[in-house]
Backbone as CSV, one residue per row, in Angstrom:
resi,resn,N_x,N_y,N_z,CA_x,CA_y,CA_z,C_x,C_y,C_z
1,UNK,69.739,28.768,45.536,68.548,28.048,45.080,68.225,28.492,43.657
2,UNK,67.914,27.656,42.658,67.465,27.841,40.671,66.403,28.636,41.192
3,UNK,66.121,29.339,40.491,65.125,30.286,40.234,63.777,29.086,39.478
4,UNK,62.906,28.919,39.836,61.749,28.138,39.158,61.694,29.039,37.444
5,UNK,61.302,27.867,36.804,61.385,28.330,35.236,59.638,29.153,35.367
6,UNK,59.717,29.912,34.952,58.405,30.830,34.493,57.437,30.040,33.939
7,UNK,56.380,30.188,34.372,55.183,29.249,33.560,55.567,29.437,31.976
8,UNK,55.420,28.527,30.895,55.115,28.770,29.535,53.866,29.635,29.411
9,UNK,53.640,30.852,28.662,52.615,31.540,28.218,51.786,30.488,27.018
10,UNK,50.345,30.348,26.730,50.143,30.131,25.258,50.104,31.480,24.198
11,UNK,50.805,30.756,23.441,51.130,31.789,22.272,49.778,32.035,21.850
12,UNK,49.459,33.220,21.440,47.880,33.911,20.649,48.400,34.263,19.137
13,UNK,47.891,33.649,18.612,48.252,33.901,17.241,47.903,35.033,16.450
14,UNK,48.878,36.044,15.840,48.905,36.988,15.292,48.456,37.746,13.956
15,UNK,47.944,37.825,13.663,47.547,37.897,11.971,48.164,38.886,11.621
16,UNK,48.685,38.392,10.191,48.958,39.295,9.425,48.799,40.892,9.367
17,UNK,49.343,42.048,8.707,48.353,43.480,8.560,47.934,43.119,7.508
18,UNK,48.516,42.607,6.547,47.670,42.357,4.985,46.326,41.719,5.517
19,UNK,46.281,40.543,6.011,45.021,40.242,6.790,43.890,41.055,6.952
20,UNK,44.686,41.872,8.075,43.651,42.604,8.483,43.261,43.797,7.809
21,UNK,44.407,44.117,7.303,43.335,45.352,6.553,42.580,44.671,5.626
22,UNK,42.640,43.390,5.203,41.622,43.131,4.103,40.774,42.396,4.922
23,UNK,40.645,42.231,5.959,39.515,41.649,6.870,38.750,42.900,7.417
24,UNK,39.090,44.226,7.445,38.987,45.626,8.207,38.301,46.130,6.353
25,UNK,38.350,46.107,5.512,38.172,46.516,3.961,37.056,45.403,3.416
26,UNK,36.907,44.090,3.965,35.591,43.650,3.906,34.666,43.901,4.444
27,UNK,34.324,44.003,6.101,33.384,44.482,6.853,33.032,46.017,6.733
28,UNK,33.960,47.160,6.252,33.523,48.261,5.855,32.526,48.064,4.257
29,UNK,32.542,47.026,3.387,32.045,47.356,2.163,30.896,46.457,3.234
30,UNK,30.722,45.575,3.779,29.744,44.926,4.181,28.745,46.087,4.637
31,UNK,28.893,47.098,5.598,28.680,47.655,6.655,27.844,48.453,5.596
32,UNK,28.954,49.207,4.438,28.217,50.440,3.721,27.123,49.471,2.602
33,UNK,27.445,48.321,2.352,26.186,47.906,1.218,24.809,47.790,2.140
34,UNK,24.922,47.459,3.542,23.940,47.327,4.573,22.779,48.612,4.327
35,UNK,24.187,49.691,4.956,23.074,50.830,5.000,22.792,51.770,3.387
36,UNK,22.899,51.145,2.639,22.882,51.273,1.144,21.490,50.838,0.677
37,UNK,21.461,49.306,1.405,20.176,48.200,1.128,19.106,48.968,2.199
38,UNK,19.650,49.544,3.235,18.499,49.678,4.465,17.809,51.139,3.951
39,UNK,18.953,52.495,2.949,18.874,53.483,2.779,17.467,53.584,1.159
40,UNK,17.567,52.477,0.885,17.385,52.005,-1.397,15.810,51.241,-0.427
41,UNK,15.980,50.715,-0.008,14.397,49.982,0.918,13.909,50.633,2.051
42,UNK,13.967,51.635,2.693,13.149,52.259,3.849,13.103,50.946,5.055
43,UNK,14.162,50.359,4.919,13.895,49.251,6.162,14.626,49.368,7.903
44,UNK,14.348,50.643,7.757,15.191,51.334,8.907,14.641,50.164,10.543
45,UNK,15.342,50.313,11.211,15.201,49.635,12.456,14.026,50.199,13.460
46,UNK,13.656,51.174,13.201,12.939,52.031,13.786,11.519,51.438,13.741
47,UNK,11.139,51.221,12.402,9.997,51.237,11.347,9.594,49.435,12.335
48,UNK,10.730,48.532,12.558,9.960,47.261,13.048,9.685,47.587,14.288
49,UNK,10.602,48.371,15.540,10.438,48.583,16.337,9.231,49.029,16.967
50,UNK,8.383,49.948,15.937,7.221,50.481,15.880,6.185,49.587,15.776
51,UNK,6.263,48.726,14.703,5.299,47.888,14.200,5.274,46.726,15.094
52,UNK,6.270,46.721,16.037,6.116,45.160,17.182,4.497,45.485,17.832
53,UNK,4.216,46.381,18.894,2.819,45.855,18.931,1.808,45.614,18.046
54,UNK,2.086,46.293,16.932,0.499,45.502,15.732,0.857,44.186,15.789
55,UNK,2.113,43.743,15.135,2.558,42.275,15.439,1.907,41.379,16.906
56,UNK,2.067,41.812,17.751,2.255,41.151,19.086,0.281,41.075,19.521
57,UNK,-0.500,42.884,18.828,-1.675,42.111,19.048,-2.363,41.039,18.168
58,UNK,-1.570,41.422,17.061,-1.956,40.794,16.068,-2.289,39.357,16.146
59,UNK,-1.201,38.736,17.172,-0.614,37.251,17.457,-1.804,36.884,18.511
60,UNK,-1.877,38.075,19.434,-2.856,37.703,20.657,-4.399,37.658,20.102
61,UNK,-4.842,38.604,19.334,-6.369,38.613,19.412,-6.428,37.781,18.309
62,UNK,-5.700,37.427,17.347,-6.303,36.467,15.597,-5.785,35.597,16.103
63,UNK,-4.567,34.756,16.300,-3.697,33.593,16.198,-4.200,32.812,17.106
64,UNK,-4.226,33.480,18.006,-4.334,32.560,19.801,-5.895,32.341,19.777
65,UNK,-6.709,31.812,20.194,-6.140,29.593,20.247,-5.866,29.105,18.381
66,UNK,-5.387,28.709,18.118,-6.160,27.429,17.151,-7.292,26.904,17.059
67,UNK,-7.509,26.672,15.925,-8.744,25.883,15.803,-8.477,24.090,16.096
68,UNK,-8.833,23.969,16.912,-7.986,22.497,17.023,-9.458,21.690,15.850
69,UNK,-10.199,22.509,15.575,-11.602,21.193,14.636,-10.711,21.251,13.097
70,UNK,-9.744,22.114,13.036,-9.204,22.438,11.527,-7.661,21.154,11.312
71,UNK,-7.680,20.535,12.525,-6.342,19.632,12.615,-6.594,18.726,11.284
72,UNK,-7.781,17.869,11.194,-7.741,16.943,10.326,-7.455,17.274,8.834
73,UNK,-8.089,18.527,7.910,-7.696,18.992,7.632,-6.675,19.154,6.859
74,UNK,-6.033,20.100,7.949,-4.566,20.632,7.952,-3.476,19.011,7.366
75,UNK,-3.452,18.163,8.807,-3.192,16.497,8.262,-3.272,16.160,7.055
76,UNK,-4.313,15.944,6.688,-4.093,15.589,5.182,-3.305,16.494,4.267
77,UNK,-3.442,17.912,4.567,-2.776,18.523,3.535,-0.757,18.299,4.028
78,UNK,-0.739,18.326,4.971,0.779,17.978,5.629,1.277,16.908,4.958
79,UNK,-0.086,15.488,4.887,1.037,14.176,4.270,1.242,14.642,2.754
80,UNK,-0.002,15.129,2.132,0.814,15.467,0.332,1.668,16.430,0.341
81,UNK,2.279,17.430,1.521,3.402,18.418,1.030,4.664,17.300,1.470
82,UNK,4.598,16.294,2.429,5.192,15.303,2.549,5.577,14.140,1.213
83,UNK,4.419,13.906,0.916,4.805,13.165,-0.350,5.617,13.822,-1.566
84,UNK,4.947,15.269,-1.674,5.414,15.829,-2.704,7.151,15.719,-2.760
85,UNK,7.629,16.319,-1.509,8.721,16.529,-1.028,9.426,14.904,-1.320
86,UNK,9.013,13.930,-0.798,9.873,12.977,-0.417,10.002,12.071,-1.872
87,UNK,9.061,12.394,-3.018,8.680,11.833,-4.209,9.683,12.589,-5.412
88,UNK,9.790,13.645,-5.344,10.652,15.278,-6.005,12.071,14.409,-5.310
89,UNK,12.392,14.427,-4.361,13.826,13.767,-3.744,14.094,12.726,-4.134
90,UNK,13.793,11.696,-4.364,13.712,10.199,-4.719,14.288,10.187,-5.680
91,UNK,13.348,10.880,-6.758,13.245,10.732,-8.477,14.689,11.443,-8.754
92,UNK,14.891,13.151,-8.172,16.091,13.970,-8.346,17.329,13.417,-7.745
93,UNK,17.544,12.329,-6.391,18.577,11.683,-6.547,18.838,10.675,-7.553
94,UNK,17.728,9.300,-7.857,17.891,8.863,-8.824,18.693,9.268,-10.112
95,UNK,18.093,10.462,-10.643,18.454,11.124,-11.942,20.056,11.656,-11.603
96,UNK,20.097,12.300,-10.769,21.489,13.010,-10.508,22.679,12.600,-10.062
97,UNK,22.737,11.121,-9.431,24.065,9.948,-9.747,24.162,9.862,-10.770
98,UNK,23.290,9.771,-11.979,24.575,9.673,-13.351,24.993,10.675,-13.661
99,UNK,24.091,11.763,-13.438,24.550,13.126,-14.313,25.974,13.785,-13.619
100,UNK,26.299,13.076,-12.476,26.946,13.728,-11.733,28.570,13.022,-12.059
101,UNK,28.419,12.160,-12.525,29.730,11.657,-13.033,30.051,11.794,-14.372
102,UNK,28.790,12.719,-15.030,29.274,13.406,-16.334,29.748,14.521,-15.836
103,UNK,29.844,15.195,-14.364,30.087,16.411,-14.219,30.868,16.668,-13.760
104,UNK,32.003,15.391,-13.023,33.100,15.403,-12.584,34.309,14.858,-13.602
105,UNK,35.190,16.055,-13.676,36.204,15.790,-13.990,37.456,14.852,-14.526
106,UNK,37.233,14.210,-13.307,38.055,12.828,-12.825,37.408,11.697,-13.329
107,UNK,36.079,11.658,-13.772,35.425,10.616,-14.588,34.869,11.057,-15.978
108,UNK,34.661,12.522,-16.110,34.500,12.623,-17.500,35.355,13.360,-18.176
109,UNK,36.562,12.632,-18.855,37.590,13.641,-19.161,37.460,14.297,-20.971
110,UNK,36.000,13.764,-21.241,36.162,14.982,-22.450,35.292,16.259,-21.711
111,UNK,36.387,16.895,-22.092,36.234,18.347,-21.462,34.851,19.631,-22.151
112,UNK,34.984,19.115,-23.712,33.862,20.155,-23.895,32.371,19.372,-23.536
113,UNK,32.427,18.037,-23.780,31.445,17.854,-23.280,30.842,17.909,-21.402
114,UNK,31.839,17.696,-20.894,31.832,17.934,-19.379,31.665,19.622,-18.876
115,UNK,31.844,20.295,-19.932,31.643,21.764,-19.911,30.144,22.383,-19.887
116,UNK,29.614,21.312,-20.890,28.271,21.586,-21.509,26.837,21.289,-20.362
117,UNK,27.746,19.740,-19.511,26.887,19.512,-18.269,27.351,20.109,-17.062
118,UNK,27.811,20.776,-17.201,28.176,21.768,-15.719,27.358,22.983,-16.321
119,UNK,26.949,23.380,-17.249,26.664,24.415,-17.752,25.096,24.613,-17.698
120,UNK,24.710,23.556,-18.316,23.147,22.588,-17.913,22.891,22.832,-16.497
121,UNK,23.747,22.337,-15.842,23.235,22.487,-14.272,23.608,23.293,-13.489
122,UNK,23.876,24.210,-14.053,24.307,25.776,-13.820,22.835,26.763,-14.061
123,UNK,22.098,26.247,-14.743,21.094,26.739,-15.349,19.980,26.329,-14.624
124,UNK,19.765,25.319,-14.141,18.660,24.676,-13.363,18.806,25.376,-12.168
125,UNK,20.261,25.356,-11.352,19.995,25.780,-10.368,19.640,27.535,-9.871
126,UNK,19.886,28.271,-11.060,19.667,29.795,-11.404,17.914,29.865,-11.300
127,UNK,17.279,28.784,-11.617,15.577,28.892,-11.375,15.298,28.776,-10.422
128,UNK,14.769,29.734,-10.117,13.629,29.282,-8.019,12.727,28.599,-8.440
129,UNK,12.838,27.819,-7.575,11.585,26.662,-7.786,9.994,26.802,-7.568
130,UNK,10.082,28.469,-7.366,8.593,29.059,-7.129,8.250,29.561,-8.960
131,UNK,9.425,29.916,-9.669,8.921,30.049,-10.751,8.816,29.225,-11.428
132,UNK,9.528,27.776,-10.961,9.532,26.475,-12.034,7.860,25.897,-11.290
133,UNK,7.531,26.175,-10.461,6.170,25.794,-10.200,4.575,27.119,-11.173
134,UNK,5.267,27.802,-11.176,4.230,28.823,-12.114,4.104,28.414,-13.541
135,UNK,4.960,27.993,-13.704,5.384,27.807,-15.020,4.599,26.219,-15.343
136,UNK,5.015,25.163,-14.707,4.593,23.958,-14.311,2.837,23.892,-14.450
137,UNK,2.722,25.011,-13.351,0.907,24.828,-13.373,0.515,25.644,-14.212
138,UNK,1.210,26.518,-15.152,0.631,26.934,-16.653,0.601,25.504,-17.147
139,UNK,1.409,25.007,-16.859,1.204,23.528,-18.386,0.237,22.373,-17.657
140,UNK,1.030,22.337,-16.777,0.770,20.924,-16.134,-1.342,21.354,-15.541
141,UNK,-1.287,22.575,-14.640,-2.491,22.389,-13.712,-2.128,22.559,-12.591
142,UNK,-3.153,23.110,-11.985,-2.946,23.452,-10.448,-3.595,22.306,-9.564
143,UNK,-2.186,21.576,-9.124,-2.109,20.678,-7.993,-0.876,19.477,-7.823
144,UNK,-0.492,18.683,-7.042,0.687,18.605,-6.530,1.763,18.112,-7.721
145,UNK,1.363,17.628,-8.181,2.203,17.115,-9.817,2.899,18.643,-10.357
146,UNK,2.500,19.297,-10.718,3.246,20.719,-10.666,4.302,21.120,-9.911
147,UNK,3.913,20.507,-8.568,5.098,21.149,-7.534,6.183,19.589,-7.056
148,UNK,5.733,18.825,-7.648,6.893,17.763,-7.540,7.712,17.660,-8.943
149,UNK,7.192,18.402,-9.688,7.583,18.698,-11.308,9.200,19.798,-10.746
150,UNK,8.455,20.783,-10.149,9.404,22.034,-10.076,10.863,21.571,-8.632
151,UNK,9.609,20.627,-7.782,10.876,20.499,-6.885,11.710,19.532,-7.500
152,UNK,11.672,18.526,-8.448,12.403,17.705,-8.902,13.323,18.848,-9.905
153,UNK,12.764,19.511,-10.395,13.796,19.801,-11.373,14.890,20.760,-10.041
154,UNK,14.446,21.463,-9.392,15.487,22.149,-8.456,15.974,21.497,-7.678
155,UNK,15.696,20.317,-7.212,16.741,19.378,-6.704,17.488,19.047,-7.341
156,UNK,17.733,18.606,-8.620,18.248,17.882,-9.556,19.570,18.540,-9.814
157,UNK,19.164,20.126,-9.746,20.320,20.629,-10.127,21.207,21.435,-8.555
158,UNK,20.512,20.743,-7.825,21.575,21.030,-6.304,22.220,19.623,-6.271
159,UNK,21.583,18.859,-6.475,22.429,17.321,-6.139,23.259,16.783,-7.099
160,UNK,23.526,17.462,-7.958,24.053,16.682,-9.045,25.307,17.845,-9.068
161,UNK,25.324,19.168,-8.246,26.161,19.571,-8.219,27.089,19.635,-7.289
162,UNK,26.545,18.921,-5.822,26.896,18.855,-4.742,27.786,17.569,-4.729
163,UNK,27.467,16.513,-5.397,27.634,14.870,-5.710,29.125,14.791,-6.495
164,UNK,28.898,16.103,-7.735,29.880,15.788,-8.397,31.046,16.556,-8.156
165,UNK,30.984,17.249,-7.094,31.906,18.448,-6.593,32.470,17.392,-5.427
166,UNK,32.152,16.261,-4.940,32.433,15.224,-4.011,33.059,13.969,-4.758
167,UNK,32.862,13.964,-6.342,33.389,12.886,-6.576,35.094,13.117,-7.471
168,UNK,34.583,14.628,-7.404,36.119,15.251,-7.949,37.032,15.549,-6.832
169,UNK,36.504,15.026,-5.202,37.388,15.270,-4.089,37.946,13.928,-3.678
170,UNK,37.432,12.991,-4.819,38.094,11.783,-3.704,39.153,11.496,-4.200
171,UNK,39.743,10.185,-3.217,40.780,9.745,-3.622,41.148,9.285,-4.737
172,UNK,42.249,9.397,-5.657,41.741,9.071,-6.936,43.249,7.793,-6.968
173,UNK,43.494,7.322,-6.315,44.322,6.130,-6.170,43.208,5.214,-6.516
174,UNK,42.343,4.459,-5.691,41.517,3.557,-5.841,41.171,3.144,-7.724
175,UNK,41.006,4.600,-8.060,40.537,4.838,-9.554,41.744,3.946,-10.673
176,UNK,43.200,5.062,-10.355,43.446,4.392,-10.928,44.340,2.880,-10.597
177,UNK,43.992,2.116,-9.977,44.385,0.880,-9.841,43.393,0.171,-10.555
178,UNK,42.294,0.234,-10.528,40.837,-0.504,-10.911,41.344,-0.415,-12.823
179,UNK,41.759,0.754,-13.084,42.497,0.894,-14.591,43.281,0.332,-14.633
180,UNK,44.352,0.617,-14.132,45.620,-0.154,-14.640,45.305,-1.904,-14.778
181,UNK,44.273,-2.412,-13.765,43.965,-3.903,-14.096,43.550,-3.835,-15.060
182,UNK,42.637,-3.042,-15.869,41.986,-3.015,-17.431,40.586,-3.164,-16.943
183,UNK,40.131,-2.188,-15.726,38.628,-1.983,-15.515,38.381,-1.609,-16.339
184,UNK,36.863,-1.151,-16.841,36.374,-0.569,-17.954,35.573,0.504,-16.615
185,UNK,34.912,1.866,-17.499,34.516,2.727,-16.463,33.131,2.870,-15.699
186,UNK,32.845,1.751,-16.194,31.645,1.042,-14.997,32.370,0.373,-13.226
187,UNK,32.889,-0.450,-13.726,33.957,-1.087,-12.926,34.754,0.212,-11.929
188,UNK,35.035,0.906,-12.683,35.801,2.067,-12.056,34.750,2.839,-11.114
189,UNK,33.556,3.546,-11.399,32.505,3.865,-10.779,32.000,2.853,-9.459
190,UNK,31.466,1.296,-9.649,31.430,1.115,-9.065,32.157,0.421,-7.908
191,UNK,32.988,0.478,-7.849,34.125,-0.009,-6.793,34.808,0.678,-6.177
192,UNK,35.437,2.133,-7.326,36.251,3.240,-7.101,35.602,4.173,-6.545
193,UNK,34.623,4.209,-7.149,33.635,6.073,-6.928,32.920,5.750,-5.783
194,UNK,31.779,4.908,-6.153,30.431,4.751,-5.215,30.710,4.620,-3.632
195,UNK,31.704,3.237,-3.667,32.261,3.392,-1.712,32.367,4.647,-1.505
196,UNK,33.323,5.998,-1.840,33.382,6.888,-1.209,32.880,8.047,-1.241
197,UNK,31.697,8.096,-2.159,30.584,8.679,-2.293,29.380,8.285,-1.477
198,UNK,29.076,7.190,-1.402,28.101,6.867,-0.527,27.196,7.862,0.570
199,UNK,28.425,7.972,1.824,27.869,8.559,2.614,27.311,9.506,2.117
200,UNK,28.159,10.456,1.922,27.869,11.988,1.472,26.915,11.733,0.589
201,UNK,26.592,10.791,-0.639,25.530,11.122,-1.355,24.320,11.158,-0.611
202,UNK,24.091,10.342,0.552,23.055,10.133,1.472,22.719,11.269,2.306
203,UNK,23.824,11.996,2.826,23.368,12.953,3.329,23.045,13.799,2.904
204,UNK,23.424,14.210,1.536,23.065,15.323,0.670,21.664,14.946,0.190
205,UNK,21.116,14.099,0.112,19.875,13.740,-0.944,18.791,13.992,0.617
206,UNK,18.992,13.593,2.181,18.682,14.078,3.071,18.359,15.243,3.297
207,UNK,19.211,15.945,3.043,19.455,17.535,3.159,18.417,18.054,2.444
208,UNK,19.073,18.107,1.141,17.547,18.131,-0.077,16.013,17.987,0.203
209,UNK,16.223,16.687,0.954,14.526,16.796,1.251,13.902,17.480,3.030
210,UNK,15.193,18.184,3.640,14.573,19.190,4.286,14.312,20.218,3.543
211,UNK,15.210,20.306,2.610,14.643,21.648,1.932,13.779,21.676,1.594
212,UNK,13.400,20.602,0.417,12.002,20.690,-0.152,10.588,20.481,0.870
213,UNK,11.004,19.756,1.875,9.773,19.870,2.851,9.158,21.448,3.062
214,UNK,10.437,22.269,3.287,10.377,23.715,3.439,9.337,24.313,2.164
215,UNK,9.833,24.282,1.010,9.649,24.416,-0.489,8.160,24.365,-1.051
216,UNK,7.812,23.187,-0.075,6.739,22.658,-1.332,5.451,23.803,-0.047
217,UNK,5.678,24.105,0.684,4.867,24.733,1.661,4.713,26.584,0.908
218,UNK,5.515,26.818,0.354,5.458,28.454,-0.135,4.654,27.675,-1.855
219,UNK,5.261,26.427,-2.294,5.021,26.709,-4.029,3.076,26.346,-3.850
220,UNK,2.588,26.131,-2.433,1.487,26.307,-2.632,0.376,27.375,-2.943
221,UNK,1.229,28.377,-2.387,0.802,29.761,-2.837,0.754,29.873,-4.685
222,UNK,1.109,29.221,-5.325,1.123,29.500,-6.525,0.369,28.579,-7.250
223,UNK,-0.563,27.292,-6.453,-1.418,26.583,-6.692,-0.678,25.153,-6.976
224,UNK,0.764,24.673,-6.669,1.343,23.125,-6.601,0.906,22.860,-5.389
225,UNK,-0.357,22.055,-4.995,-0.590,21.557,-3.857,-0.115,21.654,-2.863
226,UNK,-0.057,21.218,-1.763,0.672,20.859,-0.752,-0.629,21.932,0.652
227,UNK,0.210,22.458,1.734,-0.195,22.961,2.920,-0.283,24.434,2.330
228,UNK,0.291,24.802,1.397,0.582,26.385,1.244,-0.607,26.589,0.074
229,UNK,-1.540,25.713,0.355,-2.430,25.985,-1.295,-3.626,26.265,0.196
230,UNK,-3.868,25.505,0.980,-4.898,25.878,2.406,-4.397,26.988,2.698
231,UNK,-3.163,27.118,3.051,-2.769,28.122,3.641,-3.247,29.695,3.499
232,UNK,-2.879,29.491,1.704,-2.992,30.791,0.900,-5.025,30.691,1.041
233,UNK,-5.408,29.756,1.000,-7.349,29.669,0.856,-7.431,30.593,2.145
234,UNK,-6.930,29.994,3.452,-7.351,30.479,4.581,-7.102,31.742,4.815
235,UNK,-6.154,32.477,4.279,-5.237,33.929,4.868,-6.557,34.482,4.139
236,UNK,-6.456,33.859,2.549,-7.972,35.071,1.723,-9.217,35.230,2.665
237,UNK,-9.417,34.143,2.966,-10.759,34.186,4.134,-10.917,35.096,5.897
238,UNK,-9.287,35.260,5.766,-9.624,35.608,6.912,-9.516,34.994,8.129
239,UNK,-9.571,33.287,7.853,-9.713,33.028,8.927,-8.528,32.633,9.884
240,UNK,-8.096,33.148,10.687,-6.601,33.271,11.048,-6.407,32.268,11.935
241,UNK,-7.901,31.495,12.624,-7.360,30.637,13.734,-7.119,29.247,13.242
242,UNK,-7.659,28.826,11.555,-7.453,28.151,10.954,-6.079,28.107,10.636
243,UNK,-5.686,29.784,10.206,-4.044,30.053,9.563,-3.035,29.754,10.918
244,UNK,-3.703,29.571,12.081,-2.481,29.586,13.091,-2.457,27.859,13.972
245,UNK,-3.654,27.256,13.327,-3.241,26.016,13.507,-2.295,25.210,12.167
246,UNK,-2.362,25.816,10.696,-1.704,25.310,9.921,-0.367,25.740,10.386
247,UNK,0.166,26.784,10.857,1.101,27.252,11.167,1.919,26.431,12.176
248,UNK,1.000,26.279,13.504,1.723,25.487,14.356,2.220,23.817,13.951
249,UNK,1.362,23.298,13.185,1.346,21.922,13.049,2.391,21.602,11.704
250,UNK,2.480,22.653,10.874,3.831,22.422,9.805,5.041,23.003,10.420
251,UNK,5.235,23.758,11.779,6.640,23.741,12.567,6.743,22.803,12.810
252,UNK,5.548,21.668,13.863,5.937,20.885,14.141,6.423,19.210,13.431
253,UNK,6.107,19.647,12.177,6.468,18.371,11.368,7.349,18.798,10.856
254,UNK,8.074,20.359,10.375,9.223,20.360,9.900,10.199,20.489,10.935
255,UNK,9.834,20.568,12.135,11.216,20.383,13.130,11.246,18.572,13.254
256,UNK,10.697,17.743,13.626,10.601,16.726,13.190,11.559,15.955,12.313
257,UNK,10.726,16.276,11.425,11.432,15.744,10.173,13.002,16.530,10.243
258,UNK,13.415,17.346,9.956,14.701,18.277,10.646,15.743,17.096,11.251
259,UNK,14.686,17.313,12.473,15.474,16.350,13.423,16.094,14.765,13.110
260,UNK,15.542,14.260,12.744,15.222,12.739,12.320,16.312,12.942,11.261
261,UNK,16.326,13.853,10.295,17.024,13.701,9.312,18.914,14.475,9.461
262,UNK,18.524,14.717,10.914,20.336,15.055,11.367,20.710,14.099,12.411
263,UNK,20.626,13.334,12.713,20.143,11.881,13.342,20.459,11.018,12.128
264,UNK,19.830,10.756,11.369,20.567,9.901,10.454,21.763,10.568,9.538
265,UNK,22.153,11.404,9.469,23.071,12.178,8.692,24.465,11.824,9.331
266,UNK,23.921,12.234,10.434,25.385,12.224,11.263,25.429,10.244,11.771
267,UNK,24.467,9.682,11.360,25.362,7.790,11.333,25.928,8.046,9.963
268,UNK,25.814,8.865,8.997,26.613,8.691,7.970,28.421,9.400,7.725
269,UNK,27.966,10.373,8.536,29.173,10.864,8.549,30.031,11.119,9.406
């Protein structure tokens, strides 16, 4: 009688030693900059461990209930960190489809000048948008125009770098056929570029405005309108059951919004 053939094993794939010792030589520099950062800051594990019950009464005797009379309020200040956000996104995608095909490669082939706008928006995105809002309400004034000032300019320079790092990935057949007929580079953009940019530009300009939903809620602390300008009023006062209904009711519009906006992301992609 044949002997039955032995089950096939699945093969487990092996890595390299070069691999690993340089996978074993990253997590050691990881490990020592850790306790370097934890050793240079006093942020020992101990120190939160300790501080959980101030935290925990903290939550029980100030936070707990809400003020549910502070909702309306709160509402109004939610739709202008909303507007701010969704107004800053609009304008910074607008602006950042053209800039973004000065910044790709494959459509802008003079090089020092294509150097100069990668360089530009190299620079925008190096600003936190908490200091482009300080700065803003030195000139501008304290209230939401300031902080759709600062989130536009820090969008501007995430999307225009995200856009054009996508339009130097596409296919570049389409491109040049649209040339060789004797397109001119409008023609080329829109026929060649835009179809396969599309999606992705949509989801990225999406993306963007979760962020800034996030965004415009801290640049209130610095007086650009929005929920974080109550926020920062209420913490000075004290009054915490006010601070823990603003709290609950901007989770629940930024999970929301979150949601809604990975829901449509993913029909795009």
């Amino acid at each position: 009688m044949e002997k039955q053939a032995a089950p096939m094993r699945k093969k487990i794939p092996v890595l390299p030693t070069r691999t690993k010792a340089t996978f074993t030589g990253i997590l050691i520099i990881v490990i020592g900059l850790y306790l370097f950062s934890a050793y240079f800051t006093k942020a020992y594990p101990d120190r939160i461990i300790e501080g959980m019950p101030i935290v925990i009464d903290f939550i029980v005797k100030d936070l707990i209930p809400p003020n549910l009379g502070y909702i309306d309020k709160v509402m109004a200040s939610l739709i202008e960190t909303w507007n701010m956000a969704l107004l800053a996104t609009t304008l910074s995608a607008i602006v950042a489809l053209p800039i973004s095909f000065l910044a790709a490669s494959n459509i802008n082939k003079k090089k020092g000048f294509y150097s100069v706008v990668r360089f530009l928006l190299n620079i925008l995105r190096t600003i936190p948008e908490l200091i482009l809002a300080v700065i803003l309400v030195a000139i501008i004034g304290i209230g939401a125009l300031a902080g759709i000032g600062a989130l536009f300019i820090f969008s501007l320079g995430i999307l225009a770098k995200l856009i054009s790092e996508t339009i130097e990935a596409i296919d570049p057949n389409p491109l040049e056929a649209i040339r060789a007929t004797g397109g001119n580079i409008i023609q080329v953009i829109w026929y060649g570029v835009m179809p396969q940019i599309l999606p992705h530009f949509t989801s990225y300009t999406l993306y963007v405005l979760e962020i800034n939903v996030r965004a415009s809620v801290v640049l209130g602390f610095v007086g650009a309108g929005g929920i974080g300008l109550i926020l920062k009023h209420q913490l000075a006062l004290f009054n915490f059951s006010n601070v823990s209904t603003i709290v609950v009711m901007t989770f629940i519009a930024v999970t929301i919004i979150d949601f809604t906006s990975n829901r449509i992301r993913e029909r795009f992609i």
